[in-house]
Every structure is written in structure tokens, then in C-alpha cells.
KERO-184017 format. One record per atom (N, C-alpha, C): residue in one letter; x, y, z. Coordinates in steps of 0.05 Angstrom, whole numbers, plus 5000, padded with zeros to 4 digits. Layout:
% residues N
aXYZ
...
***
This chain:
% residues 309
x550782833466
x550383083480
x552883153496
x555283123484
x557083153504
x558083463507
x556983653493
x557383903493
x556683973523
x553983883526
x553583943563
x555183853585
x556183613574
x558283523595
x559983653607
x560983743572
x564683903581
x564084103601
x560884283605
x560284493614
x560184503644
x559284273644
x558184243676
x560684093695
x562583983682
x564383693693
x565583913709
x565683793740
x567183973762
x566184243776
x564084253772
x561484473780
x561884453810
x562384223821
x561784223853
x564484383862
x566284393854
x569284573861
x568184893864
x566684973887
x565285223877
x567585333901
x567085653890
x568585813906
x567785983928
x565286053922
x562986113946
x560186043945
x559585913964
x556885823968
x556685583959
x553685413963
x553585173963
x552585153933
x551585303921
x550085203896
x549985003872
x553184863867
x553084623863
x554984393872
x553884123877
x555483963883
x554983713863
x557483593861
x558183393840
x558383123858
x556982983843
x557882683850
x557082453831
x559982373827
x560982113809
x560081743819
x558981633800
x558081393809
x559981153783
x560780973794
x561680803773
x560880493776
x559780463755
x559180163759
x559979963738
x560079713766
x562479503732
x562579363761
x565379193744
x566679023769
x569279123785
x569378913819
x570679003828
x573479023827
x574578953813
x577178963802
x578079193787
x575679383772
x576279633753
x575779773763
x575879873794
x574580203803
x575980303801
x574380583803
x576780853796
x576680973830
x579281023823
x579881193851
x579681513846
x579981573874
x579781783882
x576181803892
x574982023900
x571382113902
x570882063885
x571081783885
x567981643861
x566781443883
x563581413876
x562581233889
x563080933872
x564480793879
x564780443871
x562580323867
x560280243855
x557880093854
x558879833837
x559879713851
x561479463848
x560379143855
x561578993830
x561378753845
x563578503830
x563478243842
x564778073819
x563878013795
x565877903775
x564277903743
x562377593750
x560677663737
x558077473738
x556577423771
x556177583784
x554877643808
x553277783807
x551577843825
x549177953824
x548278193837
x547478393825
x548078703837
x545278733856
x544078523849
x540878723873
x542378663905
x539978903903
x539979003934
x543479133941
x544979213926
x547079373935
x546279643940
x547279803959
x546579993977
x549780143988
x550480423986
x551780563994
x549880833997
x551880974022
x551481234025
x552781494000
x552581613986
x553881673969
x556381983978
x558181883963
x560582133978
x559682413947
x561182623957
x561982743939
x563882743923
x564582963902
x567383013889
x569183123907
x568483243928
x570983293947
x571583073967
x569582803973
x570082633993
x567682654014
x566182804005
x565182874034
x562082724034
x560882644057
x557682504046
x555882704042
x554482604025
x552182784014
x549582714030
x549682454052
x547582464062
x545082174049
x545682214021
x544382024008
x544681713999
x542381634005
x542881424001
x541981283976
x543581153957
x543181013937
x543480703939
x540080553930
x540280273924
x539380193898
x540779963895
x539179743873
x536979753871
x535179693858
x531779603872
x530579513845
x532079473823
x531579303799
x534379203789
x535578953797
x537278833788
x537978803764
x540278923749
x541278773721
x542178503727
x542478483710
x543678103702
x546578083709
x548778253707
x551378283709
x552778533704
x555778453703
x556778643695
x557278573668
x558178853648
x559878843628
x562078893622
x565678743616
x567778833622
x568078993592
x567079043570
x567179113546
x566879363535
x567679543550
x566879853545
x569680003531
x568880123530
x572080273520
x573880443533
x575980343534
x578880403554
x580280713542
x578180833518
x579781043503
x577481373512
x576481403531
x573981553519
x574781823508
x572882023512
x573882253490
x574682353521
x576682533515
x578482703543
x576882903543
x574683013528
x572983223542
x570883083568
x570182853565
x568982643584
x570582813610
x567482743629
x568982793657
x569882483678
x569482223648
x569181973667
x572181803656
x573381763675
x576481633663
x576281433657
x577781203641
x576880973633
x576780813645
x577880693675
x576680663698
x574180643696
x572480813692
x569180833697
x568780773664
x568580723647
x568380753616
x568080423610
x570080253625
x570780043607
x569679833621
x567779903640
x566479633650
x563079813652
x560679623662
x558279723665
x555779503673
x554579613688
x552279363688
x551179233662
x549879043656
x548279083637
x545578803644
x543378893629
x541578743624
x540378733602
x538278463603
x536878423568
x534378293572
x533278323553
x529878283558
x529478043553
x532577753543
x531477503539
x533677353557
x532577163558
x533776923574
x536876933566
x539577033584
x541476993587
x544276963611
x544476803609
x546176653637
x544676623663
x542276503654
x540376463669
x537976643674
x538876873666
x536977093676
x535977353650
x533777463663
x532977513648
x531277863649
x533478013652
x531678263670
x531778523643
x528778563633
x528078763616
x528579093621
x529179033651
x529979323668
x531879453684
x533079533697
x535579493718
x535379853726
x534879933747
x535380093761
x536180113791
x535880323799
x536480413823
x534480673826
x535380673865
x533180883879
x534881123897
x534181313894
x536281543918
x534581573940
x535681563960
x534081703980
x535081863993
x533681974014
x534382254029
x534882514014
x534082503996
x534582763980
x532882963990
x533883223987
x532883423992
x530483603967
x528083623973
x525783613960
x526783893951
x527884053952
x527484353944
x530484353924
x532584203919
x534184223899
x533884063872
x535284103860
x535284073840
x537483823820
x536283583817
x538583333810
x538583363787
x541983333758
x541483223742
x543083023734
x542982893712
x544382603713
x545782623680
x549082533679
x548982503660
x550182343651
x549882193643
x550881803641
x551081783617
x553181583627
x555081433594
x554981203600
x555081043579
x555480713572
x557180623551
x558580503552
x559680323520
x559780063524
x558379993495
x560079653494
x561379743464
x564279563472
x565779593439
x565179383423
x566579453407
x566679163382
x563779023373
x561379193369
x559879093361
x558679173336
x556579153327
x555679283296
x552279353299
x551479213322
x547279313321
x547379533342
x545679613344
x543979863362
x543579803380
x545679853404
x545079803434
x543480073451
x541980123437
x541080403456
x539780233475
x540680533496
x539480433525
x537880763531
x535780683537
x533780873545
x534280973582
x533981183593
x534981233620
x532081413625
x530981363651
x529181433646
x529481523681
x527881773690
x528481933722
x526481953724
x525781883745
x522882083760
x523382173795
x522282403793
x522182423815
x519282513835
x518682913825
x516683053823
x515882983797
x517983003772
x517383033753
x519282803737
x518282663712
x519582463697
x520682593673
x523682513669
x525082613643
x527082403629
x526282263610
x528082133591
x529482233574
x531682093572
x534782043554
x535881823547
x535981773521
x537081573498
x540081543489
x541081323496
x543981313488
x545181043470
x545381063455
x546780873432
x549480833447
x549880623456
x552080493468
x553880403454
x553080313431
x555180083426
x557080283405
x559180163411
x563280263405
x562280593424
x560780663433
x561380983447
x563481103456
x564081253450
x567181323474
x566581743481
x565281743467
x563882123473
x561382163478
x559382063474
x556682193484
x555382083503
x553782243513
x552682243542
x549582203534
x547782203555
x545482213555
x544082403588
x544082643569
x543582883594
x540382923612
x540082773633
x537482863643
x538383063667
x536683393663
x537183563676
x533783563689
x535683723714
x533683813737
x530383713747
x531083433751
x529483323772
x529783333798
x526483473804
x526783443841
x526083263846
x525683153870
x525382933890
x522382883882
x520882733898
x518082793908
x517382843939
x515482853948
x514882863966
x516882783990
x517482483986
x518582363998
x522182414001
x522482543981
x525182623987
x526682383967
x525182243945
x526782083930
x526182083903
x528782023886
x529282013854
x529281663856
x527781553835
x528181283822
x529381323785
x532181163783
x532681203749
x532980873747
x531580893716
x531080603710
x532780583678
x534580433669
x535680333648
x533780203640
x533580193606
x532379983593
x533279943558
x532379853550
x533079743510
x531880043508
x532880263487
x531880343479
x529180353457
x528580553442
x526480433415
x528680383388
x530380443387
x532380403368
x533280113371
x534380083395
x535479883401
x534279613379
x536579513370
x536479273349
x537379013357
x538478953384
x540278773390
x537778573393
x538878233386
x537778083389
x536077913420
x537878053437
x537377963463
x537278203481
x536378483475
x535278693476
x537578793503
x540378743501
x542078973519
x541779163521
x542479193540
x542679593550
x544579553584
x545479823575
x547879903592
x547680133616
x549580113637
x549780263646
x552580313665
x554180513663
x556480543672
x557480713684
x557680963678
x557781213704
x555781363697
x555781583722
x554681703722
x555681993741
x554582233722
x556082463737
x553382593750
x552482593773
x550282813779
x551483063797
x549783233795
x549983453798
x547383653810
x547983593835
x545183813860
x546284093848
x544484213847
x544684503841
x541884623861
x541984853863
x539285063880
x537285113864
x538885193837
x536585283817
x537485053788
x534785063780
x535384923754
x538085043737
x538684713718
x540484803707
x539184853678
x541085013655
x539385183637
x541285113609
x540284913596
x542584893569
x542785113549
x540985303555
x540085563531
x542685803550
x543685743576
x544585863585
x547985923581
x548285653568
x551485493561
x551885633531
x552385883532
x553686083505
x556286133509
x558286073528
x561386063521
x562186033502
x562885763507
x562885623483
x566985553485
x567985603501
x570685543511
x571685303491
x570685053490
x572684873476
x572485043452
x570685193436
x571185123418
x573485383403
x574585513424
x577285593420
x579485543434
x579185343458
x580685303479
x583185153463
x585985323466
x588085123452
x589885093476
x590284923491
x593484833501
x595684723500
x597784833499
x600084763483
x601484903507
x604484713495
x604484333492
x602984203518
x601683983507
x600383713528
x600383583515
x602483303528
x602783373550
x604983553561
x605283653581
x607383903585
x609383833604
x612183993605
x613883893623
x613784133640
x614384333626
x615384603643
x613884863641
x612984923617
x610985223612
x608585083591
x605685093605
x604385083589
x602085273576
x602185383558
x600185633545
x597585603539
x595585733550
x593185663559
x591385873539
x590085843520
x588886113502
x585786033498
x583786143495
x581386123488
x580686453488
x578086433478
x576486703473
x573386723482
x574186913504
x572186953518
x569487123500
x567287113503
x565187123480
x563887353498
x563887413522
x563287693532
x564087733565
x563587903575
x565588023603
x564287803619
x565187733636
x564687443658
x566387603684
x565287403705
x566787373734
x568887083726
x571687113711
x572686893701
x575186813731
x575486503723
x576586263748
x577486093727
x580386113729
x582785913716
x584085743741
x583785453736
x584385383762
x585985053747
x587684913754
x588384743753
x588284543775
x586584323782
x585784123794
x586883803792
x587683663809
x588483333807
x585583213804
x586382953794
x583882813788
x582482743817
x583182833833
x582382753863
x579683023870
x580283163855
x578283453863
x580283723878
x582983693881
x584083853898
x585884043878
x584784293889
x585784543873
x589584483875
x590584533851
x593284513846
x594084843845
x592985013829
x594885283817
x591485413810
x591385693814
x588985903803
x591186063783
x591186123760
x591486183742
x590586453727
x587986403748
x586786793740
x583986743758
x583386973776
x580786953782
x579787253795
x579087403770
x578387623770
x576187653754
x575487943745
x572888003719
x574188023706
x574287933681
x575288003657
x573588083626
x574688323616
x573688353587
x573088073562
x570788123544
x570388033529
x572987973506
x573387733493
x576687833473
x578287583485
x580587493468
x583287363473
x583887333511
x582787113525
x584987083536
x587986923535
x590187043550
x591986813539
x593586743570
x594886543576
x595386453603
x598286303604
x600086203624
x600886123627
x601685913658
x601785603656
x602085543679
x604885433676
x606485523693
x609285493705
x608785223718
x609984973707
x609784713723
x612384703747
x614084913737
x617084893763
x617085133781
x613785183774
x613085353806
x611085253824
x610684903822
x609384753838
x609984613856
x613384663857
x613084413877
x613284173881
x614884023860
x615483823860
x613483663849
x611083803832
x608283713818
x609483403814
x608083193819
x608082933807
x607482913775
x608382743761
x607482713731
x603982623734
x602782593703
x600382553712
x597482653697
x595782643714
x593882723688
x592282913705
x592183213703
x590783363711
x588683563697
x586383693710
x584683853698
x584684153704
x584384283675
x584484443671
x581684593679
x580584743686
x577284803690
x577185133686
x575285193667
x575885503663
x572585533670
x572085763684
x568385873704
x569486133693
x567386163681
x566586433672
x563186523683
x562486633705
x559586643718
x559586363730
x557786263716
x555986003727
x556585683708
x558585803685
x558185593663
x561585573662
x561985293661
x564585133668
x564985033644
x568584903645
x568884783620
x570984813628
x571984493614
x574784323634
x576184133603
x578684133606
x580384013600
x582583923607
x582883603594
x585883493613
x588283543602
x590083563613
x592683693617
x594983373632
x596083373620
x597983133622
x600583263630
x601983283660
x604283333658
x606883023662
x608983113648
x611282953642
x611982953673
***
């Protein structure tokens, strides 16, 4: 399902009002975190993740207030994910190439059929969704891992893990309950074929919104004319896609940190050919690097990376 991904990745960069905020979770060991506003859910390789507990930040840095714990321990981490993922991904390989994991039989002592975590302090009247990736490489059986939310309401998503490097597993718009909390639980999928019943878990992008979010609503459709040329780029890079009808459109170029670099266009624009240009020797001494591209047309996003020399 990574079509929803590309749509939503960087939603919390809003330009007025609160209506969505983004926040990145990565889990593995502590040696592979990714920097910048990601939450670290870290530990050493072959150590034991229950009962780990942070406050969670946002994509801009800032706390969200919430608190996320363990409260069903996996067995470990996994260092075996893939270091390549697809660049429409909003998770860098940093977050990609390591992941918790557990299995439903006796291994390295232990033996956990389940592994989740619990949010708290959430706010009962918005709206959470989750969209998580896993890989293990180099294998050949069916590592699906089943992801399962509840909050008011319960919604599952299935992800075939093994060699992954593009799809996601999208659970949209769970509220809280009562209490102001989401529980998500990993487990073996029904596919799942592996002998000692693995399943994964590795980042995760969620995304508070006010109002539900709407996949019937995602008719852009941006990648699938979005060309940029040349990337990576040194000096002028040409930005073209085709807008599919009149929007409130936002061209914005961003560091992997969340911080606006260059706006590029942010007016209404007609249905038809846009075409663009970002001037890299009108930045400022821009660092080389890997930056995102993010094009908002209304309410529906869609981002690509941009490599400058």
C-alpha cells in the first residue's frame, strides 16, 4: 500500500492550522538510529525491549504530549532489514534496516507470540493513523506480520516482510477510547509460513489529523507524472508533474530534519502541466545531501527525494 504513503509523508509541515501532525517512531538497535525528529525506540542487540517508555516528539521536534510504552515485549531486535528502501518511503534506511522482532516458538530463550505497545494521553476527539513498515532480507518463506490497533474502534493491516523495501501496511483513523489510549499489537500473520512464526516491526509514521483521513479522497495522483531532472542535482533542478484539477497548490523543498528550505510556488493554480524550477545557487551555501521535495495540492501531499551534489 505504498501509494498512501507517498500521499500523506510530511502532512504535519502544515501552513495554517493544526489539522495534521506527523510523528516518526523507529525501532531496532541502538547503534542504527536515525537522526533528526524521530522517536529512537531503541535498545542493545539481544536485550530486552519491555517496559521501554518515551514521551513522543514530533516531525518538527516538538512533544506531542504522548506517551508511548512497551506492554508486550518482543524477543529482540532484528539487524536484517534492508539498507535500500524505495525513495518514495517516508522511512530512511536508518529506520528500514533494523526492527524488533518476535516468534511464537522457543528462541534464544524466549518465546513471545505477540509484541506490542500502548499510547497514552491521547486526545479522544482526533484522529490516529499508522503506517508501518518492516523487512527482513535474504529470506525465501512468508514473514507476514499482522498489525493490529484498537482504540474506540479496532482496525487491521497485513504486511509480508520478508526482502520488503516498498510496502507499507496502512491503518487509518483510530480514535482513542474513553481513556484517551491506542494499544497496537504485532503478530505472525495468516500467511505467514515461517517455521518459528517471525514477525516484524520497524518504523512507524503516524499521523493525528481533526478529521478522518479519506483514501477515496487521494485522486492527484502526482507521482504518477512527477519527473525531476537531473537528481541528483548541482545547480538547476526542473520540477514537472500534472495537475488533474484546480487546487490551493504548495511547492516547498524541506531537509530531512522537517525545516522548510525554498517554496517554489504557493498559490491556486489551474488544472494542466505544471513546470518549476529550483535554483540550488540561490540558497545559500545549501549543503550537499538528501532533501524532500513535497508538492500539497488542498489537503493531499506527495513528496519526493531530491539529492543535491
Amino acid at each position: 500500500m505504498k501509494k498512501i504513503t507517498q500521499l500523506l509523508f510530511l502532512t504535519a509541515i502544515a501552513f495554517s492550522g493544526f489539522s495534521q501532525e506527523t510523528t516518526y517512531i523507529d525501532f531496532g538497535v541502538n547503534d542504527q538510529e536515525t537522526a533528526g525528529n524521530w522517536n529512537n525506540v531503541s535498545i542493545e542487540n539481544a536485550a530486552s525491549t519491555a517496559g521501554l517508555t518515551t514521551v513522543l516528539i514530533n516531525s518538527e521536534g516538538t512533544s506531542t504530549g504522548v506517551t508511548f510504552t512497551i506492554n508486550d515485549q518482543f524477543n529482540t531486535v532484528n539487524t536484517a532489514g534492508t539498507q535500500t528502501p524505495d525513495a518514495a518511503l517516508p522511512f530512511p534506511d536508518t529506520s528500514t534496516r533494523d526492527s524488533f522482532f518476535g516468534s511464537t516458538t522457543l528462541f534464544q530463550g524466549l518465546t513471545e507470540p505477540s509484541g506490542g505497545f500502548i499510547l497514552t494521553d491521547l486526545d479522544p476527539t482526533k484522529f490516529y493513523s499508522f503506517i508501518v513498515f518492516a523487512s527482513r532480507n535474504n529470506v525465501s518463506d512468508n514473514r507476514e506480520t499482522l498489525y493490529t490497533v484498537t482504540g474506540s474502534t479496532t482496525s487491521a493491516q497485513a504486511l509480508n516482510t520478508s526482502n520488503n523495501v516498498a510496502d507499507t501496511a496502512d491503518i487509518l483513523n483510530i480514535q482513542p477510547n474513553a481513556s484517551g489510549e491506542i494499544t497496537f499489537v504485532a503478530e505472525p500473520g495468516p500467511n505467514n509460513d515461517n517455521g518459528s512464526g517471525f514477525y516484524y516491526l520497524g518504523a512507524i509514521e503516524m499521523i493525528t489529523s481533526d478529521t478522518a483521513l479519506s483514501i477515496n479522497n487521494f485522486n492527484f495522483n502526482f507521482n504518477n507524472s512527477l519527473s525531476v531532472s537531473p537528481n541528483p542535482v548541482k545547480d538547476v533542478c526542473n520540477i514537472k508533474f500534472n495537475l488533474q484539477k484546480k487546487a490551493s497548490l504548495n511547492v516547498s523543498v524541506y531537509d530531512i530534519n522537517g525545516r522548510l528550505v525554498s517554496t517554489l510556488m504557493n498559490e491556486e493554480a489551474s488544472a494542466g502541466d505544471v513546470n518549476l524550477s529550483w535554483d540550488i545557487s540561490a540558497e545559500n551555501d545549501l549543503a550537499a545531501g538528501l532533501y524532500i521535495l513535497k508538492i500539497k495540492a488542498n489537503d493531499q501531499v506527495s513528496t519526493s527525494k531530491l539529492l543535491v551534489k
